[in-house]
N, C-alpha and C positions, 0 to 999 in steps of 0.2 A: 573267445569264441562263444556267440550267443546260444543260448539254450532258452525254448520259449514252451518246452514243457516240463512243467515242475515235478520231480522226484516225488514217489508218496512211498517208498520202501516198503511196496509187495515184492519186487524182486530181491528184496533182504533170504536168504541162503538156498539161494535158484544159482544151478549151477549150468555156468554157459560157455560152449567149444565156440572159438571164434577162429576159423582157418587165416592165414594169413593177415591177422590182427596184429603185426608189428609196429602199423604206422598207417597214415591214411581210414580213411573209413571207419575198415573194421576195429580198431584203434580206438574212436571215437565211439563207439558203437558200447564196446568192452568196460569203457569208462563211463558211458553214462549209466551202466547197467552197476558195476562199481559204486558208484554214489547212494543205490540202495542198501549197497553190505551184500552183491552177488559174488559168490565164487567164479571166476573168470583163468578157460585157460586159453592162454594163446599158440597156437600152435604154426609154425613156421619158418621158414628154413635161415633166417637170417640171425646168424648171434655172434658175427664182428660186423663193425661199422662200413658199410656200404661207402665206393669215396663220393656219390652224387646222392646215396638217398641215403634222411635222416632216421634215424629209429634199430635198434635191434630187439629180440623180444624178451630181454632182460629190461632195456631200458622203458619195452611198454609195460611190463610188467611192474615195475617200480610206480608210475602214473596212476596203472588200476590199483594199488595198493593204497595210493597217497591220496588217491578220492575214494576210500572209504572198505575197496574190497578186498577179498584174496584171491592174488594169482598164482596160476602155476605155468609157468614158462615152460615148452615144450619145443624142441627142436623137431622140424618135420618137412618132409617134402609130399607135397600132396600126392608126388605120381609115382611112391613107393606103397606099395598096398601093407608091408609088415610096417613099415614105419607109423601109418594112419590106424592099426588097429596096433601097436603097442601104444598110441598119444589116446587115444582115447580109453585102455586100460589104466593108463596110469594118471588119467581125469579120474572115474572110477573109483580106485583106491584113494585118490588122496583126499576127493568131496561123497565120495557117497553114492554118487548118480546122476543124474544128465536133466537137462532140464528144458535147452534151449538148442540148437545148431546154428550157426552161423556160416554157409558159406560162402564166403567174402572173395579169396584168394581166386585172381584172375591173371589171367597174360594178354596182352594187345599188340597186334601187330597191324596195320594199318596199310596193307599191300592189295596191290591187285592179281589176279589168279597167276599170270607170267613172272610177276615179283615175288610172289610168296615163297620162301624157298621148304621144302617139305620140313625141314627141323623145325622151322618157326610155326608149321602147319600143326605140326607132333607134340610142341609144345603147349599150344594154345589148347587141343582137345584133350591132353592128359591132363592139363590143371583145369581148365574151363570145365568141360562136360566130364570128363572120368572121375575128375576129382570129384566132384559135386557128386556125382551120382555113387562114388565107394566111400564119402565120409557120411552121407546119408546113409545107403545101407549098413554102415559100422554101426551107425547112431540109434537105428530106430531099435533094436531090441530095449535098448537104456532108456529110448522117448516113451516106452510102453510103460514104465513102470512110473513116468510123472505123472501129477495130476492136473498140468496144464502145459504140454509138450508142444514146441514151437522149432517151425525148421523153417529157417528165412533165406532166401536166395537173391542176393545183389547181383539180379539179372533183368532184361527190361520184359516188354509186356509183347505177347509174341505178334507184330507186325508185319503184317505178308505184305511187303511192296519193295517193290525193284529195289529204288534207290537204298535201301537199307543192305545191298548187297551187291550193286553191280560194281563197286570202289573197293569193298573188300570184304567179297564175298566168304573165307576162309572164318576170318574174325567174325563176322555176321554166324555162322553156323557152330563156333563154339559156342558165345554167348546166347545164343537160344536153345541150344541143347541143354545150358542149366534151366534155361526155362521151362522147356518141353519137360524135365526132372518137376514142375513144381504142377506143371498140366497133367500130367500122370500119376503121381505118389499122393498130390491132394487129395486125390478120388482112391487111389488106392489105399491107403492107409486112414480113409475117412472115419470108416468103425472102429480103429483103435482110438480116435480120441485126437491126431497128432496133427496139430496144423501144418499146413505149407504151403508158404506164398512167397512172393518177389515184391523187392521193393528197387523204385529202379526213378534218380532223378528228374527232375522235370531241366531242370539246369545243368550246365557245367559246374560240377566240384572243382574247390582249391585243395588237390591232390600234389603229393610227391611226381606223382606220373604226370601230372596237369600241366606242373609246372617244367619239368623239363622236356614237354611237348613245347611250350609254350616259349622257354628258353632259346630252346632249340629255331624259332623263328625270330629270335633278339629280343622278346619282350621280360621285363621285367617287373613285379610285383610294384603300384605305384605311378608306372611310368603310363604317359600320356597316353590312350585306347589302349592300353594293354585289355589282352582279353584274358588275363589274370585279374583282372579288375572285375569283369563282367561275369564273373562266378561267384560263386556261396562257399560258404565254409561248409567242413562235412559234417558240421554239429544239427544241420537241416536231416540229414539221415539219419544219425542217434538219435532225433527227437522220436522219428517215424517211426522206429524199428522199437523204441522202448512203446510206443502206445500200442503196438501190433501185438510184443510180449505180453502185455497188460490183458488182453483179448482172452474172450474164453475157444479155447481150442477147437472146442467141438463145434462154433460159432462160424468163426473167420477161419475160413480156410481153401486155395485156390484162388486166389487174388492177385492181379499183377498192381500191384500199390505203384502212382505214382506220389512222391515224397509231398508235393504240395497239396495237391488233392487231400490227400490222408487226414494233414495238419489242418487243412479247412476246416472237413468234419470237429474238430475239436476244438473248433472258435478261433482257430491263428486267423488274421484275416491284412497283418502287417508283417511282413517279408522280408523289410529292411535289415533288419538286425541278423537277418543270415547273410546278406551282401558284401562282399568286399565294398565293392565302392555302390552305395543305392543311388547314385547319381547315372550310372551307368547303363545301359542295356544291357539283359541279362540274355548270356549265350544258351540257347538252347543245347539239350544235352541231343546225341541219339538215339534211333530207335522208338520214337516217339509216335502217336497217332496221329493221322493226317491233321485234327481239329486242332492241334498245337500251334499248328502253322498258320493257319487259315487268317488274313489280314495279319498276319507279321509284318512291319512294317521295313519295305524295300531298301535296301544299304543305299541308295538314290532315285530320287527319279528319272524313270524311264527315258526324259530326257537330258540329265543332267551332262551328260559327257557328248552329248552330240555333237558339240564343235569343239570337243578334244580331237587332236589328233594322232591317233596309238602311232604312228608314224615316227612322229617328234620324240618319244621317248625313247624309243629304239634308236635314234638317231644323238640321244642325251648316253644310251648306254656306252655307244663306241669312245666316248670322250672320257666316261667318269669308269670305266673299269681299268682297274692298279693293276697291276703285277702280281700285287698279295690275293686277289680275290679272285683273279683269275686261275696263276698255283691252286686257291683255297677250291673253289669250283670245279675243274681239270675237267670238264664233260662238255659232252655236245647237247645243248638244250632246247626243245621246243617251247614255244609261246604259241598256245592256240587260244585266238581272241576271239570270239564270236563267230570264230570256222575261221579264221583268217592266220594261217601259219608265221612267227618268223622263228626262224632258225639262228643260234648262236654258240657257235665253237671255242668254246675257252678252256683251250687246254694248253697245258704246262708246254713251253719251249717250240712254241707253235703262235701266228698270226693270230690276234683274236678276229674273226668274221661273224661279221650279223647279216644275215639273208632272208628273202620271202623265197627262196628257191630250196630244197632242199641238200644239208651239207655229209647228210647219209643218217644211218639209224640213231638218234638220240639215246642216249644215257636216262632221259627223265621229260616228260613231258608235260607243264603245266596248263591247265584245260580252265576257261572262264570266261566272263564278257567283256564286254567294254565298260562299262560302269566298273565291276567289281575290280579289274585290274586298275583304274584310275586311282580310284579310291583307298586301293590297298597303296598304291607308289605314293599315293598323298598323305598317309597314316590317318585317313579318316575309318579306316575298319582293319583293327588286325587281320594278319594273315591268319593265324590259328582260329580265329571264328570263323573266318571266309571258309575254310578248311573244313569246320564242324558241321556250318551248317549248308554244304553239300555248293557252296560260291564259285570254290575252287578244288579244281578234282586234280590230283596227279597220278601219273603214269609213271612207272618205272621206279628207279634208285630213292627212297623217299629222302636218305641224307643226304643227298646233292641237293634236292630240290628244297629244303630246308637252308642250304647256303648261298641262295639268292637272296632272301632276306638282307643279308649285306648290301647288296646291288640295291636294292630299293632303298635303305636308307641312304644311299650318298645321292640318291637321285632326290631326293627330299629336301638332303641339306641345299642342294643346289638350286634351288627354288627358291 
């Protein structure tokens, strides 16, 4: 995993709380701070092996060791308030004192206000916004006593527009409430000394989360448009977050950093070497500024699919759905093409029917045009980028709508 800014070991015996540093990210984060000779604790709730995600915080703790630091592995759930003030006592006792906060530790849920269901609501703002805002307040009496106190929030840059919220609105309002945490406490906490900023990709990361979002639509790391392909390693945000640490406190503080941006400032001005694949287009991440977008260039032309006929596929669907996909599927599904409905009933022990009339309330509803539907049945743009960068919207059950994917690729191979 490339690293293109070089360790100068000022953060040699700075001690840094990283929430949710098991894996991913803040992981990365921990370890490049490690490679100075940082005291690093990891605090988080995972310490047996997950059976789909890799990492416990024994085993990140073993990595920030082996590049150079000491960790103290701490078990913790962010959205127990005794649990977050005994991890950060016994940070405290074991380094001395605090240095840096990191919080990392997030939850996504990816629904619309009718699918959201309230636990997934409860969860997201006890780890997203409550968390952020009780390991902060735990933190700052300890950030008062460094002489260059840094509280970083891997949250993005506060963007008031719709579309950042009309797909999932829920998630949109936790992850800017760590924000709103970094638009208030900067200015609040400005006369002590104690930085606080966000730092928040310009790209898709190769996450644990990333990839079984990404799974989850059939792609695999490698494989042909995978939009695994079209993302950075998370060693682009350890570079970011170590130059931010480096910063004088009293300096940098109240900034929404985006990761490339940052590294600019510091003469990176080649990218490649964060890329999975640098042959690729790189997915934009969300929550970005309208200027990201601006001449992005169109998954087709405008005309490209004009003498497609969305018709014919639908009519390719009735031939190429198994038995198995159908069981796998069991829902009644819309296809809204350009405003043009078709309906499809595939459920267990029942006729499959494909309709332009409607077959009653769907299960899940995929929303897109004609271009981007073409093009996704032809694997010229993953589904999970169509997905990120707002291509394609879905309605309803998001794990039904993730096992069309199947259906698309047999309609592919039949080509």
């Amino acid at each position: 995993m490339a690293s293109l800014i070089k360790n100068t070991g000022k953060l040699a015996g700075k001690t840094i709380f990283v929430s949710g540093g098991s894996r991913g990210i803040g992981k990365e984060i921990a370890i490049k701070a490690a490679r100075d000779g940082a005291n690093v604790a990891i605090a988080a709730k995972t310490v047996d092996p997950h059976p789909k995600l890799e990492g416990t915080i024994y085993t990140a703790a073993k990595e920030v060791e082996d590049a150079g630091g000491k960790c103290l592995p701490i078990q913790m759930d962010l959205r127990n308030e005794e649990q977050v003030h005994n991890a950060f006592k016994k940070t405290i006792e074991k380094f001395g004192g605090l240095d840096i906060l990191v919080n990392n530790a997030s939850a996504i849920n990816l629904t619309g206000t009718l699918a959201t269901e309230m636990k997934r609501y409860d969860l997201m703002h006890s780890i997203n916004t409550r968390g952020t805002f009780l390991a902060s307040k735990t933190a700052i009496p300890h950030l008062k006593n460094s002489s260059n106190p840094h509280i970083l929030n891997l949250s993005p840059p506060l963007v008031m527009n719709p579309r950042w919220f009309k797909d999932h609105v829920a998630y949109t309002m936790a992850k800017y409430g760590m924000s709103m945490c970094v638009l208030g406490m900067s200015e609040e906490f400005k006369e002590d000394g104690i930085a606080v900023n966000a730092l928040w990709p310009r790209t898709a990361i190769l996450t644990d989360a990333w990839k079984m979002l990404s799974e989850s639509f059939g792609e695999q790391v490698g494989s042909d448009k995978s939009s695994l392909n079209s993302s950075r390693y998370a060693s682009i945000l350890s570079d970011a977050a170590y130059v931010i640490f480096n910063r004088n406190s009293k300096e940098c503080t109240g900034n929404f950093f985006i990761d490339e941006e940052l590294l600019k400032e510091e003469g990176i001005s080649n990218f490649d070497p964060y890329a999975i694949d640098p042959t690729q287009e790189l997915t934009l991440d969300f929550f970005l500024p309208d200027k990201y977008y601006e001449g992005q260039q169109k998954v087709v032309s405008s005309s490209a699919s004009s003498a497609e006929s969305i018709d014919k596929y639908f009519q390719k669907f009735e031939s190429l759905i198994t038995e198995e996909i159908k069981n796998e599927i069991n829902a009644l599904l819309e296809f809204n093409i350009s405003g043009k409905s078709y309906f499809m009933s595939a459920k267990k022990d029942s006729t499959l029917k494909i309709s332009t009339e409607s077959l009653g309330e769907p299960n899940v509803s995929l929303i897109t045009d004609e271009n981007t539907f073409v093009q996704m049945l032809k694997g010229k743009i993953p589904s999970t980028s169509a997905y990120m960068q707002g291509k394609l919207k879905i309605k309803g059950n998001l794990s039904i709508a993730l096992k069309v994917e199947k259906l698309f690729k047999q309609v592919r191979q039949s080509m």
